[in-house]
C-alpha positions as CSV (number, residue, x, y, z in Angstrom):
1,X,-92.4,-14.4,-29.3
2,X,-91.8,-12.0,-26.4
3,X,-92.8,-14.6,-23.7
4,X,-90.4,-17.4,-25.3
5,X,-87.4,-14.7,-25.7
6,X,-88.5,-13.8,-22.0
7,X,-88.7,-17.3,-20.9
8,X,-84.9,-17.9,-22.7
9,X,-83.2,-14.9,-20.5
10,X,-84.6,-16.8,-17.6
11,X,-83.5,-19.9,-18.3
12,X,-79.8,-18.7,-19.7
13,X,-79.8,-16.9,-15.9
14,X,-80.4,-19.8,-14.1
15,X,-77.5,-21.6,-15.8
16,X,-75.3,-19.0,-15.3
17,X,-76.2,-19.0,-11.7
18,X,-75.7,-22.9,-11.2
19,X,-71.9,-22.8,-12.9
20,X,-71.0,-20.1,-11.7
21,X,-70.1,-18.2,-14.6
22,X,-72.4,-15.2,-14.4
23,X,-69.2,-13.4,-12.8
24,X,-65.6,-14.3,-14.2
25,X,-63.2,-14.6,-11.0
26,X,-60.2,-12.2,-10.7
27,X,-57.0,-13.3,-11.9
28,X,-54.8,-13.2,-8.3
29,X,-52.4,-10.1,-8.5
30,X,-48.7,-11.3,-9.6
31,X,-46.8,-10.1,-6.7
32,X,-43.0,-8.7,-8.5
33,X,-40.1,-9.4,-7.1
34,X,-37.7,-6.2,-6.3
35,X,-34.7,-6.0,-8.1
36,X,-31.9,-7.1,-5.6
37,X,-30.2,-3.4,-4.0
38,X,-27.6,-2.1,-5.3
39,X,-24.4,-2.9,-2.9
40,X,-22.4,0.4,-3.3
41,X,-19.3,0.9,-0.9
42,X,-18.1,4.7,-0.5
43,X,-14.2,4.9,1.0
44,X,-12.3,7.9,1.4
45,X,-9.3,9.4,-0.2
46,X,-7.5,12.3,0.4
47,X,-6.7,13.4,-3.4
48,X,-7.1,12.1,-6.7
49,X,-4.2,9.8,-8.4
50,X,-1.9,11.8,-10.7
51,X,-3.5,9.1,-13.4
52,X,-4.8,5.1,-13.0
53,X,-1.8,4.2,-15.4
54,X,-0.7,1.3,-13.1
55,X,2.8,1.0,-14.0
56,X,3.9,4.9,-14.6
57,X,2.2,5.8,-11.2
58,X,4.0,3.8,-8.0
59,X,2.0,6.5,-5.3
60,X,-0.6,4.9,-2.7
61,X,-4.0,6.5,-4.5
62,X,-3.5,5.1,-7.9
63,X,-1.9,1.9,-6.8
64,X,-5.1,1.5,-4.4
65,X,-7.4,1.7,-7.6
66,X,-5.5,0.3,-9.9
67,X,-4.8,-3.1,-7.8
68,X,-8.6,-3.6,-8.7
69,X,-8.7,-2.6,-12.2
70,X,-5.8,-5.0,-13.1
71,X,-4.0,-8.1,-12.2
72,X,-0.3,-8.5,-11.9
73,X,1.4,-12.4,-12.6
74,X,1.4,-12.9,-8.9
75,X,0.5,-11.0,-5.7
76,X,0.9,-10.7,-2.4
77,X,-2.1,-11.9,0.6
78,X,-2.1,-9.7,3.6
79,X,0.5,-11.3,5.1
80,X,3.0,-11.4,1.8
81,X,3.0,-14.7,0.9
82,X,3.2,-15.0,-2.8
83,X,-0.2,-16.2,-4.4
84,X,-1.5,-16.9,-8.1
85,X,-3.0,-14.3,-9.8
86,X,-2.7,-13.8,-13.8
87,X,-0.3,-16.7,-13.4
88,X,-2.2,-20.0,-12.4
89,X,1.3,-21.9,-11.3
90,X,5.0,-21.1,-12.5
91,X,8.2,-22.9,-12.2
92,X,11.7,-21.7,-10.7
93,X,14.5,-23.1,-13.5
94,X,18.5,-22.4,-13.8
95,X,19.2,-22.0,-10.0
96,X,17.0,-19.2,-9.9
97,X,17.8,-17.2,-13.3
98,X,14.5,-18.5,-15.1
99,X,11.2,-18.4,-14.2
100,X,8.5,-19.9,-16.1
101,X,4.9,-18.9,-15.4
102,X,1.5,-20.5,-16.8
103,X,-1.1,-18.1,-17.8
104,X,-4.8,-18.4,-16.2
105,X,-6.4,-19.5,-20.0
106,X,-9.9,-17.6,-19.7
107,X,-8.6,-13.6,-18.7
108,X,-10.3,-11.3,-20.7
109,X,-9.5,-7.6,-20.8
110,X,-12.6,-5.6,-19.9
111,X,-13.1,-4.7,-24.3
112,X,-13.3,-8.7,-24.3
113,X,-9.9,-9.2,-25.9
114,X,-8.0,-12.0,-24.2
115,X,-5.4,-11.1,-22.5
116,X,-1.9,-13.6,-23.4
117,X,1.3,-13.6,-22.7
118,X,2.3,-10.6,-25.5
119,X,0.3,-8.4,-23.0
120,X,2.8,-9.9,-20.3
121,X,6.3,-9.2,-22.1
122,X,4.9,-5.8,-23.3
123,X,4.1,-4.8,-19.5
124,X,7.2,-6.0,-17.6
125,X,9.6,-4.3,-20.8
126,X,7.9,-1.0,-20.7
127,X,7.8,-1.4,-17.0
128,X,11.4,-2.0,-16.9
129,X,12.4,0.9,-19.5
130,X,10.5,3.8,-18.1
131,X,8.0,2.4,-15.3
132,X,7.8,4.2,-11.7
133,X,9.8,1.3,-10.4
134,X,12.1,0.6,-12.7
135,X,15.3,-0.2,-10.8
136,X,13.6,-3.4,-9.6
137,X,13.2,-4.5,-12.5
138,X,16.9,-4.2,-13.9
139,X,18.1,-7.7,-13.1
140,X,15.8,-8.9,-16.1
141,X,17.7,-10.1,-19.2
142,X,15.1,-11.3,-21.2
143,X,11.4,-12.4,-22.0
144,X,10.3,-14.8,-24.2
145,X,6.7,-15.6,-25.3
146,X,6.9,-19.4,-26.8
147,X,2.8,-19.4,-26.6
148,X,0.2,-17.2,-25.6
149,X,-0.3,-18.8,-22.1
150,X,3.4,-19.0,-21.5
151,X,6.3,-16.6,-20.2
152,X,9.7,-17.1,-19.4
153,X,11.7,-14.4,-17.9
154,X,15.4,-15.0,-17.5
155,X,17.6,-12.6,-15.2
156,X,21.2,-12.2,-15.1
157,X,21.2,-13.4,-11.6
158,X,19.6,-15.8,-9.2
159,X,17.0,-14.1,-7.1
160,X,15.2,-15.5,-4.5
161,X,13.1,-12.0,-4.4
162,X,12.0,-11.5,-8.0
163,X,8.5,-12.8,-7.0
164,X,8.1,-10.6,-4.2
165,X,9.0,-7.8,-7.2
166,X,6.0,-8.8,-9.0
167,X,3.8,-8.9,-6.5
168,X,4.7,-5.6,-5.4
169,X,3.0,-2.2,-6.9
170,X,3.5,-0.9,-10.6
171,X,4.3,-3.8,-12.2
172,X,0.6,-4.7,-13.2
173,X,-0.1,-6.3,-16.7
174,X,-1.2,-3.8,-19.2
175,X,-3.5,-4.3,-22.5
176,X,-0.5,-4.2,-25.2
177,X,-3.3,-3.6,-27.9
178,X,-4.2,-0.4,-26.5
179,X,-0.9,1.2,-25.5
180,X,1.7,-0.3,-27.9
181,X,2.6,2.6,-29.6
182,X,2.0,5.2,-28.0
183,X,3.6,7.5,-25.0
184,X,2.2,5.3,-22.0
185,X,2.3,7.9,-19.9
186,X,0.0,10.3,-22.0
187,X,-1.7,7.6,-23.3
188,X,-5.8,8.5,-23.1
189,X,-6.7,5.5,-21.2
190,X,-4.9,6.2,-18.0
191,X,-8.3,8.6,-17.4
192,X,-10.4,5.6,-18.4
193,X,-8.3,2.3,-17.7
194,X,-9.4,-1.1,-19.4
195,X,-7.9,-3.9,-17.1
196,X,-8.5,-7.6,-16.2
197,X,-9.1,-7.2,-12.9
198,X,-12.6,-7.8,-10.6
199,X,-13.4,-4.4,-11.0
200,X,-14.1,-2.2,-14.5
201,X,-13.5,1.3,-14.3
202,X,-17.4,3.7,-14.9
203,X,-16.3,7.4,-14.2
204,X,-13.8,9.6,-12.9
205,X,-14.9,13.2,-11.9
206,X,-11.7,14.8,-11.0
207,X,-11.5,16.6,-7.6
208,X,-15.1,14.9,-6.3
209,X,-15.0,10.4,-7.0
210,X,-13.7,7.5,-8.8
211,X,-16.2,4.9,-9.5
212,X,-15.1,0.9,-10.3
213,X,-17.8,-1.4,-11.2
214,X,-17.9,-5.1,-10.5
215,X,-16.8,-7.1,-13.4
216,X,-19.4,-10.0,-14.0
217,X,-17.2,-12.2,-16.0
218,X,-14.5,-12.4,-14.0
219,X,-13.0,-15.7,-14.2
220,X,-12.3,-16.0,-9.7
221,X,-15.8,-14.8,-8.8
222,X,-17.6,-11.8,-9.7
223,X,-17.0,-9.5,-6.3
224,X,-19.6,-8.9,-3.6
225,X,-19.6,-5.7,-4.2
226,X,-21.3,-3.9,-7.3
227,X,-20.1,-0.6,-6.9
228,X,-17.1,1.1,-4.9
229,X,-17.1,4.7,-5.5
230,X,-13.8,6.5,-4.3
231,X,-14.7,9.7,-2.7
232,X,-12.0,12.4,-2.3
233,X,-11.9,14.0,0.8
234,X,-9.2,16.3,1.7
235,X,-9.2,16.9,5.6
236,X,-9.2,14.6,7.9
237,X,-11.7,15.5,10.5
238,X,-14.2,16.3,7.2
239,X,-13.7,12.4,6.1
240,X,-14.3,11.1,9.8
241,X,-18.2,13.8,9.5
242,X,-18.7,11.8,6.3
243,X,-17.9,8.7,8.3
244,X,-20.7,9.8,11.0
245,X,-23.0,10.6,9.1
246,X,-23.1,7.9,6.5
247,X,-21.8,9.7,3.2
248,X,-19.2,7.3,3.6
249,X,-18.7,3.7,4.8
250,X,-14.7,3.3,5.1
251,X,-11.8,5.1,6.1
252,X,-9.1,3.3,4.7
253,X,-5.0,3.9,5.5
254,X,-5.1,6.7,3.2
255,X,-7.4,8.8,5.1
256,X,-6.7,6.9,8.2
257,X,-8.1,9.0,11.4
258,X,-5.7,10.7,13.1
259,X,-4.2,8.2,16.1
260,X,-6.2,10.2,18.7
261,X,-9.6,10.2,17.1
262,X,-9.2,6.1,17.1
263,X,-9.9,5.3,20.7
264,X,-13.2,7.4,20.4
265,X,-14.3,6.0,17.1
266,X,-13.7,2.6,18.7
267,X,-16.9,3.3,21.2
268,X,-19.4,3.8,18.4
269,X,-21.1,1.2,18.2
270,X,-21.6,1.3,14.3
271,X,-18.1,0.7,13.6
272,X,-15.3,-1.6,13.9
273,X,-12.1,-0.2,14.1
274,X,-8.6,-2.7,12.5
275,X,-5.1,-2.4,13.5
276,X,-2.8,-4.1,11.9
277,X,0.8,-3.5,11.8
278,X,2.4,-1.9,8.3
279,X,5.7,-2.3,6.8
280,X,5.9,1.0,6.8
281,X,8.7,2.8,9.9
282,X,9.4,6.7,10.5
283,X,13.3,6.9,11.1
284,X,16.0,9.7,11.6
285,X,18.8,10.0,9.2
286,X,21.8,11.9,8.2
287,X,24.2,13.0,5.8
288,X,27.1,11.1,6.4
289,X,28.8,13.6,3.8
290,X,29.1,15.9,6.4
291,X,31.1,16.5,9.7
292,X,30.1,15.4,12.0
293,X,27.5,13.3,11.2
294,X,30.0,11.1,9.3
295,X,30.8,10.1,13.0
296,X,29.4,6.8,14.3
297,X,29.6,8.3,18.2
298,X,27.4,11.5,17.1
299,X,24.6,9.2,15.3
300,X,24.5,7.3,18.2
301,X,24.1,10.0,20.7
302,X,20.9,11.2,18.8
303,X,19.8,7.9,18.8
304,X,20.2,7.5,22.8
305,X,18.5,11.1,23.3
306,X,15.6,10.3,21.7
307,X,12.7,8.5,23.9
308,X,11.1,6.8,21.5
309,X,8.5,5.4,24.1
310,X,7.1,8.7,25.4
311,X,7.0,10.0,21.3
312,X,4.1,7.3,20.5
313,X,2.3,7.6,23.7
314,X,2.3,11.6,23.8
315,X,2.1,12.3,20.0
316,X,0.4,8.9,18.4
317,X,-1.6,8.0,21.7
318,X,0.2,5.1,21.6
319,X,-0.9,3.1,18.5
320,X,2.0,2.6,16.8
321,X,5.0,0.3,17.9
322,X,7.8,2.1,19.5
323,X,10.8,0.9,17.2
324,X,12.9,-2.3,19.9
325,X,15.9,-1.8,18.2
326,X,18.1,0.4,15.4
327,X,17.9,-2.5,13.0
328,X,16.2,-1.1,9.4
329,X,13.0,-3.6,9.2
330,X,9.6,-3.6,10.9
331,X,8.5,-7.0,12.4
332,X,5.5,-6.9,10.4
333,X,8.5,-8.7,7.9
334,X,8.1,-11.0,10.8
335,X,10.4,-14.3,8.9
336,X,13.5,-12.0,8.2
337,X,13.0,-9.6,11.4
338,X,16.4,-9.4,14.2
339,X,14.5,-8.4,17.5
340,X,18.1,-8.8,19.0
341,X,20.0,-6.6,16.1
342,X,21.7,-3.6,18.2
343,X,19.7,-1.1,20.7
344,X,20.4,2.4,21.5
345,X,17.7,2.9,24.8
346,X,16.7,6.5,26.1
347,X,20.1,7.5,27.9
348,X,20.9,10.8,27.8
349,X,24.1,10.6,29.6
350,X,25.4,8.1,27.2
351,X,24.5,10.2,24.4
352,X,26.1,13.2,26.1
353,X,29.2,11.2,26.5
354,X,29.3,10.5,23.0
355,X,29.0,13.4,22.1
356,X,32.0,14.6,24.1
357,X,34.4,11.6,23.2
358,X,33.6,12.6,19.5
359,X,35.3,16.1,20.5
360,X,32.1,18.2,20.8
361,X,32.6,20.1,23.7
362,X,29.7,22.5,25.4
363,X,29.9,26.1,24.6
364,X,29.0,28.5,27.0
365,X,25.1,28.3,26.0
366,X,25.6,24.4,26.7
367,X,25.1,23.5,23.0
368,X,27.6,20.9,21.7
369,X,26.0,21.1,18.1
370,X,23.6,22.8,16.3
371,X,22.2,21.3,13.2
372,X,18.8,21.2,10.8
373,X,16.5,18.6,10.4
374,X,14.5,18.8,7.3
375,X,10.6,16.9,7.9
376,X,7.3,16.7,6.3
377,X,4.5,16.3,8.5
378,X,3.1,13.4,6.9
379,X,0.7,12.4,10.0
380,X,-1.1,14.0,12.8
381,X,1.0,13.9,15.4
382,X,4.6,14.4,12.9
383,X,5.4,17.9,13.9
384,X,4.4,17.3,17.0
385,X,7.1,14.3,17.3
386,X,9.6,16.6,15.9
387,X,9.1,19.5,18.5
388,X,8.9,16.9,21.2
389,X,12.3,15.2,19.6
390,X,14.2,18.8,19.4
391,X,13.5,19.3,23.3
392,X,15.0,15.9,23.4
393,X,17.9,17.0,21.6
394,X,18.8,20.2,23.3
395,X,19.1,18.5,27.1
396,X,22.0,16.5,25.6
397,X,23.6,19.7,24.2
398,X,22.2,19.3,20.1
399,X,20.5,22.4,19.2
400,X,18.4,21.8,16.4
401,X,16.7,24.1,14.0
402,X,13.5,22.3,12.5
403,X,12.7,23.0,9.0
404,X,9.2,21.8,7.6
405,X,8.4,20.9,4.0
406,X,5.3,19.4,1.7
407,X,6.2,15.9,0.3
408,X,7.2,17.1,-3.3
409,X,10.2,19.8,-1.9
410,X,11.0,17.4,0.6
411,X,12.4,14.8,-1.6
412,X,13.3,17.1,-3.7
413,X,15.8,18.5,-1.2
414,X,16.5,15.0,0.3
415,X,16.7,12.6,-1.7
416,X,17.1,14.2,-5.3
417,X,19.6,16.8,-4.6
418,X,20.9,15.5,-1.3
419,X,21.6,18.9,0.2
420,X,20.4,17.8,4.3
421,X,22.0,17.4,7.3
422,X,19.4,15.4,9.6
423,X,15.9,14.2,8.1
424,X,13.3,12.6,8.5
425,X,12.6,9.7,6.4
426,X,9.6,7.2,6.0
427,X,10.6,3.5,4.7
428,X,9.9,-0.2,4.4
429,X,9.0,-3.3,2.4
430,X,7.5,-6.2,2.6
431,X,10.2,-8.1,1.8
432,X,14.0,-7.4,3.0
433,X,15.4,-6.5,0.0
434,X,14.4,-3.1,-0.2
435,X,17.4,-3.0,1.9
436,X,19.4,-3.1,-1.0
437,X,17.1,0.4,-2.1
438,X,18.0,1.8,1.2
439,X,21.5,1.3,2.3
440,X,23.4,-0.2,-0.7
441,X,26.6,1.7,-1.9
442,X,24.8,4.4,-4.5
443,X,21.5,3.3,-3.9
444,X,18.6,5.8,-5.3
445,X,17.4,5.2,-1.6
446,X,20.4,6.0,-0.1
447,X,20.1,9.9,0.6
448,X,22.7,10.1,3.4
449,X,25.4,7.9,1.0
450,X,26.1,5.4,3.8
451,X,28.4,2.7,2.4
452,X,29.5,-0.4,4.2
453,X,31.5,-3.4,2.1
454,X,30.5,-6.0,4.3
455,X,26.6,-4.6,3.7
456,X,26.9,-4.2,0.0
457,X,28.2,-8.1,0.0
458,X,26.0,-9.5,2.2
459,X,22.7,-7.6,0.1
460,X,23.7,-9.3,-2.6
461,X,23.8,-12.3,-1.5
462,X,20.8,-12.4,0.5
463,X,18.6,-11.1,-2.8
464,X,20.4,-14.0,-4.9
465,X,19.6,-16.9,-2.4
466,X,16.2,-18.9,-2.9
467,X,15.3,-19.5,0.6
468,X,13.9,-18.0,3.4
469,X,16.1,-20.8,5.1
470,X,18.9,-19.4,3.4
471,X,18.1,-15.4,3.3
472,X,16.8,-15.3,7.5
473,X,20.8,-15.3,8.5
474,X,21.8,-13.1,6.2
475,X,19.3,-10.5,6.7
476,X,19.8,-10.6,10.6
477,X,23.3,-10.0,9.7
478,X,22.7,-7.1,7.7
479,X,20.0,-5.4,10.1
480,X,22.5,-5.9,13.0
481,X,25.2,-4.4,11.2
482,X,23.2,-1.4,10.0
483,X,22.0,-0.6,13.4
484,X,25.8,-0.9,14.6
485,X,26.8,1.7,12.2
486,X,23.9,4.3,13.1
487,X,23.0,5.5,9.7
488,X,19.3,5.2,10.5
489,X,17.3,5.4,13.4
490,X,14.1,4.0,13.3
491,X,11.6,5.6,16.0
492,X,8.5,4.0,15.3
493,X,7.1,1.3,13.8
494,X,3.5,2.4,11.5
495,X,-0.1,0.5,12.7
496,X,-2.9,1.5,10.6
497,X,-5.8,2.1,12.0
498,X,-8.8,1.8,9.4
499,X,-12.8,2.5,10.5
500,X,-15.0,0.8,9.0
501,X,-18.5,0.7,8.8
502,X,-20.1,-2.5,10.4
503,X,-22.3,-3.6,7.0
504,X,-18.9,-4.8,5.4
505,X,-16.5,-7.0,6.3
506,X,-14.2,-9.6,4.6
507,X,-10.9,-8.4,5.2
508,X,-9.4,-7.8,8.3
509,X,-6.1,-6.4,7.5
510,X,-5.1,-4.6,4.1
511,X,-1.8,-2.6,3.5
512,X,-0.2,-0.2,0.5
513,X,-0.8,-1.3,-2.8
514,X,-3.1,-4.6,-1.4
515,X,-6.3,-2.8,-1.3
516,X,-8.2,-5.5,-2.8
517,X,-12.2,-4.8,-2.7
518,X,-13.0,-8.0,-4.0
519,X,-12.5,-9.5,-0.8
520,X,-15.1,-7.0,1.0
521,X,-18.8,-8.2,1.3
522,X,-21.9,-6.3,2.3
523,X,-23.3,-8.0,5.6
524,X,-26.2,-5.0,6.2
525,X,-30.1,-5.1,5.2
């Protein structure tokens, strides 16, 4: 028995051997695939928003944010043409005193409710009742709702800029099922916002970052992007460390660099500096309710003291436009924009002469008048402007005493209570009509109270005309006339000048309340 059990091992070996068994083979390792990285953009902000309640809040921070959180009907593109957005087409009716817009059919808000054209009517009413910019909204008579993918707002007037309105900031759509009811501007969710938009809101730690999330199910594309985390960073210089170091990848034109720190940020070779021109103009104005200001020859003279070219070159290094004329538009409005509207060149003998036909005769000092002029410095290189601009001022005789402000006590001051003599004021829009804002009889924007009939008629008209055929004319009028009459002198005309890392590209130009991730990709390894 033991030699036939031996014999059986030796033969069971053998045919183990032969097939090639007497080993099993290793199964080949299964080589896993990495999830995909994460692609996380970090921009700078100066501050947080007051709240992301898009149409109680009309300042830069929260309309920045919200602009990706929610959708509006229609928007602007980065060169203000009107594009589709909530609204997949709409029709003009009536001689432009109804417009009917079709609703996109597969928006959901980010809870997964859809989002129909109650959530519309609730938006633009509330917006129009007690929103941040309301008085744009007041030509609106009615909305009606016949279906939930269908709108139709009828105004009291024809308006060949009511699309422009809606494309411009706080007038986003709002979830009606979440705020109907309530106080909107206390309402919880304007810490935690639930939009339509490409982006869904993840956390907000006040005083340190915002961070959006892409939305996955967004019906035009889930963004590039997954993540874009808002970092708050008060000081300048401290966002452009960030920037150099890599905590950050954007400064955007709310923590643009100072105009200086540009040229030297444009020689690193990790970043690409954009200019593009804003809407945006710095301008001189007075209160015409006072002597002598309410004299066209004295607003003139200041604007022939003031060297406008040797301003952006000594206190902007020259990045920003030098304003061409007086006229009250930047030519970034490049359709409606008079380069020939009235010109008041450095010429301080003209101005002195002015100055002297108005009946303002030198004292023994040499000073003609003395005056305040109320500023905020807004932008490196403001004050500096303003001291540069009182020298300026004193060789033709005006003696000015320069009073600084923050933002809040500024307007305050200026534009709430009205109590100025000369100021400095920031303004713009990317479609003419804010001229109505600015210089109509009693406007809100209309600190200095200028009034002009043939102004006030020709606003009107230009805002109820349907064509920028029919509006170019009129505006070039209006800008002409304005800059006759002195009431405000632009000095320069605002270029941004963003940094951005190289690993993200996409959009090439962005301005105030168009700061549209979505359209960012990441291009790095």
């Amino acid at each position: 028995m033991k030699r036939a059990a031996r014999l059986l091992v030796i033969l069971l070996a053998a045919a183990l051997a032969v097939t090639g068994c007497a080993q099993p083979k290793a199964e080949p390792k299964k080589t896993e695939t990495p999830p995909p990285k994460e692609k996380t953009m970090i921009v700078a902000f100066p501050a947080d928003p007051p709240s992301l309640n898009p149409i109680g809040e009309s300042g830069d921070y929260a309309q920045a944010i919200c602009i990706n959180i929610f959708n509006k009907l229609v928007k602007f593109d980065k060169d203000f043409n009107i594009k589709p957005d909530l609204a997949k087409t709409w029709e003009v009716k009536d001689s432009g005193k109804t417009f009917v817009f079709n609703l996109e059919t597969n928006f959901k808000w980010h809870d997964g409710k859809p989002v129909t054209s109650a959530d519309v009517k609730w938006s633009l009413d509330t917006a129009k009742a007690a929103g941040a910019t309301k008085s744009r909204l007041q030509d609106i008579a009615g909305i009606e709702t016949p279906d939930e993918k269908t709108v139709v707002i009828k105004l009291n007037n024809p308006s060949g800029v009511f699309l422009s309105v809606l494309a411009w900031g706080s007038v986003q759509i709002m979830p009606k099922h979440l705020y109907d009811g309530t106080n909107f501007k206390e309402n919880p969710y304007n810490r935690k916002p639930i939009g339509s938009g490409p982006f869904k809101f993840q956390e907000w730690k006040p005083g340190e970052y915002i961070t959006i999330v892409a939305n996955k199910d967004y019906p035009k594309g889930k963004p590039d992007l997954d993540k874009v985390v808002v970092k708050f960073i008060p000081q300048a210089q401290s966002a452009i460390a960030a920037l150099q170091s890599g905590e950050i990848q954007v400064l955007s034109q709310y923590s643009a660099p100072p105009f200086r720190d540009i040229a030297r940020l444009e020689q690193d070779p990790k970043f690409k500096v954009v200019k593009w021109n804003h809407y945006t103009f710095w301008r001189l104005i007075f209160n015409m309710k006072e002597k002598p200001f309410n004299d066209v020859r004295v607003r003139q003279a200041f604007a022939y003291a003031l060297d406008r070219e040797k301003i952006v070159q000594a206190c902007y290094a020259s990045v920003p436009m030098a304003a061409k004329t007086a006229g009250p538009l930047s030519p970034s409005v490049a359709w409606a924009y008079n380069k020939d509207a009235t010109n008041y060149p450095y010429d301080p003998a003209k101005a002195e002469a002015l100055l002297q036909a108005a009946g303002l005769k030198k004292d023994a000092a040499g000073i003609r008048l003395k005056c305040t002029l109320d500023f905020v410095d807004y932008l490196p290189g403001d004050k500096d402007m303003w001291l540069m601009a009182r020298d300026m001022f004193a060789k033709v005789g005006i003696q000015v005493e320069l009073k600084q402000y923050d933002a809040t006590a500024w307007n305050d001051k200026v534009f709430n209570q009205k109590k100025f003599q000369v100021s400095w004021a920031g303004s713009g829009g990317p479609d003419p009509d804010i001229l109505r804002y600015m210089f109509e009889t009693g406007g809100s924007g209309n600190p200095g109270s200028y009034s002009n009939p043939a102004v006030d008629k020709l606003l009107n008209k230009g805002a109820q005309l349907m064509t920028i055929e029919e509006r170019k004319p009129v505006y070039y009028e209006i800008q002409d006339l304005i800059a006759k009459d002195a009431c405000s002198i632009p000095i320069w005309n605002l270029t941004m000048g963003e940094v951005w890392n190289k690993d993200y590209q996409g959009r090439e130009a962005y301005s105030m309340y168009f700061a549209d991730f979505s359209n960012i990709k990441y291009v790095g390894k």
